[in-house]
Phi, psi and omega in degrees: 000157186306160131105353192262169175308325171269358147305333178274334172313307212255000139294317233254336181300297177326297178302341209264303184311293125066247189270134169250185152211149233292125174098344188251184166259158171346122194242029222247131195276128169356296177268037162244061168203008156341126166280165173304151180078351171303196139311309174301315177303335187277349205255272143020269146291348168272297192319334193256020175266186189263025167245344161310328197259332174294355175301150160278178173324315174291310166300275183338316195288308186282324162310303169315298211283322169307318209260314182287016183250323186296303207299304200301006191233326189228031170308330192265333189275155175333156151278318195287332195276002161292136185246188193264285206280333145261009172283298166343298174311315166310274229281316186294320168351305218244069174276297216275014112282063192317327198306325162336287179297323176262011172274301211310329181313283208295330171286318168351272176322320160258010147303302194293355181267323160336264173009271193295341195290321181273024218324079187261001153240121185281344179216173166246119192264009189207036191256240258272350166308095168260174199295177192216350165284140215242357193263153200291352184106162193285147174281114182288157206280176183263131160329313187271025148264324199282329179301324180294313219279323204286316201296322192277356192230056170336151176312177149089354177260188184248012162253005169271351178270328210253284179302349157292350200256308189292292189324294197303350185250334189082002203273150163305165179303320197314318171283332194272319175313329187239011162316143186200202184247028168257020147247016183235132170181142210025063162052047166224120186257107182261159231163138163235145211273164200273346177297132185044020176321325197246011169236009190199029210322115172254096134296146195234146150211127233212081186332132172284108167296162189298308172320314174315298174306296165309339177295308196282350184276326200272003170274135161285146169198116171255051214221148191282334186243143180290352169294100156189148199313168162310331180261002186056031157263181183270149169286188180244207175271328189309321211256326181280330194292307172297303184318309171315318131008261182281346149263025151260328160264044197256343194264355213026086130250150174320143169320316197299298181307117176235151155289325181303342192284310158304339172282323162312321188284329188293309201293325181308317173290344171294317194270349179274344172281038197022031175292118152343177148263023169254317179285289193303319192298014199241016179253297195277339199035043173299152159232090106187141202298317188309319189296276188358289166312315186315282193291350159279020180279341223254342201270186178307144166259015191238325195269320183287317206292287201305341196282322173279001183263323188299326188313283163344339181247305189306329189293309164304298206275010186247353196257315193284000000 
């Protein structure tokens, strides 16, 4: 029948077969000629439900390419003949890249909660897993890194725009690509963040700091977005994730400075600026405090350290 799961399977195997693409050959993945009850099948059918598709782009992208890395090796076996000990096995693959190894997880897991809620799996093999990563997480900047990347990158470029942009905002890349001045008015930027935009929306609005604003008056833009490439298109994220890149290491700064990075620094600077953790999520648009705590881990330790030796000298002289 139209609309049901194995139609949609066996739609969505049809588009794959399908499609080329213009100079290559045929790309259509192994497992999608999957028999019913595989792996593949199971795949399949999660790319073509609708809570697969309420994800956002970015959520779609990563998932898909991890489960389809899964696909090339255990597409044809039963689903149900998976065990807790090749989920273990999958996962041991990407070990000397823990982050690796817990996105394939974290794809796993909501295949197989797909699985059982549909019952196309009788049990989850990936219940009792846990993650495996061990590295701290993106590096948050150094005051004196962010001075560095401004001394080699002047007002008026656009790599001095792109980092005024990621800090003063908090924002993911996905987002800072589509800022323009049709989100700014009476020196305020409303804005809905591109994560889970079309299953959870989180609008934001949010004061234009004053540094932010001048930068952005002293960048020319003719443009729906401030942001844009050398060819004067918007960036994608992918195309942006590199420029940035290349104007961090145009500044010698270290691998470790990411944009993403600049959002550990911002929340961190809210909160040693005494911002609630409410008051920062309403900046940064975290919805739990614990992600709050994540990203303030990150923030100066030299700046806490001197807020607690003062505490500490006032308490000794008040004692005294």
């Amino acid at each position: 029948m139209p609309g049901s799961p194995e139609f949609m399977v066996a739609y969505q195997a049809a588009v794959a077969s399908d499609t080329a693409v213009a100079g290559t050959a045929n790309r259509r993945p192994a497992y999608q000629a999957s028999p019913v009850g595989s792996f593949g099948h199971a795949c399949l059918a999660y790319y073509a439900s609708a809570e697969f598709r309420s994800l956002d782009e970015k959520t779609q992208h990563w998932r898909r390419a991890c489960l389809d890395k899964v696909c090339e090796k255990i597409g044809r076996h039963p689903i149900t003949l998976i065990q807790a000990k090749h989920v273990r096995a999958l996962r041991a693959e990407l070990a000397a890249t823990p982050a690796a190894a817990d996105q394939r997880l974290r794809a796993l897991k909501a295949l197989f909660r797909f699985a059982i809620e549909n019952e196309l799996a009788a049990t989850n093999p990936t219940r009792d897993i846990k993650a495996v990563r061990t590295t701290e997480g993106h590096h948050s900047w150094l005051v004196e890194e962010i001075e560095q990347y401004k001394a080699r990158h002047p007002i008026g470029s656009m790599a001095r725009l792109a980092i005024m942009l990621l800090y003063y905002t908090s924002c993911r890349r996905e987002d800072v690509i589509r800022f323009g001045h049709q989100h700014v008015k009476d020196g305020r930027l409303r804005y809905t963040q591109a994560k889970n935009e079309h299953k959870s929306p989180n609008h934001m609005d949010i004061e234009v700091q004053a540094e932010l604003a001048s930068v952005i008056a002293a960048t020319p833009s003719g443009h729906l977005t401030f942001l844009t490439s050398v060819t004067g298109r918007p960036f994608s994220v992918g195309t942006f994730g590199k420029a940035f890149r290349k104007w961090c290491d145009e500044a010698g700064l270290p691998q470790r400075c990411t944009a993403h990075g600049l959002r550990y620094a911002f929340t961190g600077a809210l909160i040693d600026a005494g911002c609630t953790p409410h008051e920062t999520m309403a900046i940064t648009g975290h919805r739990s405090l614990a992600m709050v705590e994540k990203y303030a881990k990150g923030r100066n330790k030299r700046h806490l350290a001197d807020s607690a030796m003062a505490k500490l000298r006032r308490s000794n002289g008040e004692r005294k």
